[in-house]
N, C-alpha and C positions, 0 to 999 in steps of 0.2 A: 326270759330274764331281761330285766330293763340295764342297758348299758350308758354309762355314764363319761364321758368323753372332759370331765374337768378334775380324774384324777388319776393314780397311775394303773395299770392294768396289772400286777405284782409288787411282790418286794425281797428284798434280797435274800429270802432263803427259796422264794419260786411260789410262794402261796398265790391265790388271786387275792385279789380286792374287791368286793364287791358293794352295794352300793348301801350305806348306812353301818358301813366298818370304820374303825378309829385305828389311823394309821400315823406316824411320826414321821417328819425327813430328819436326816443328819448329815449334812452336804448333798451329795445325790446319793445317800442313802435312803430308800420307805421301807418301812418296820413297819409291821401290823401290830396292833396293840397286843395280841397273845404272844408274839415272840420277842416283844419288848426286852423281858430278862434274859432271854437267850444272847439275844443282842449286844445288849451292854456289854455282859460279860466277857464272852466272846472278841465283840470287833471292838470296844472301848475299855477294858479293862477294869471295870467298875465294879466295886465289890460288894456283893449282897449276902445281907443279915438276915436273919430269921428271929424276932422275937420270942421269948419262952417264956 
């Protein structure tokens, strides 16, 4: 597995990051892009819609 030393080794729910992942900061928070909504929700309070 090729390691990449110019981003973070995790993110704040304990996932890795590996390399050709879409990850977010939010101060020193990194978010992987799948736990994005959890995120929000969760540690920012952000409220999510669901269209019908």
């Amino acid at each position: 597995m090729e390691t990449c030393e110019n981003h973070p080794v995790e993110d704040v729910f304990g996932d890795e990051i590996c390399s050709n992942d879409v990850y977010f900061i939010f101060g020193n928070d990194v978010v992987l892009e799948g736990n994005l909504k959890t995120y929000l929700i969760g540690n920012q309070q952000v409220s999510c819609y669901r269209a019908v």
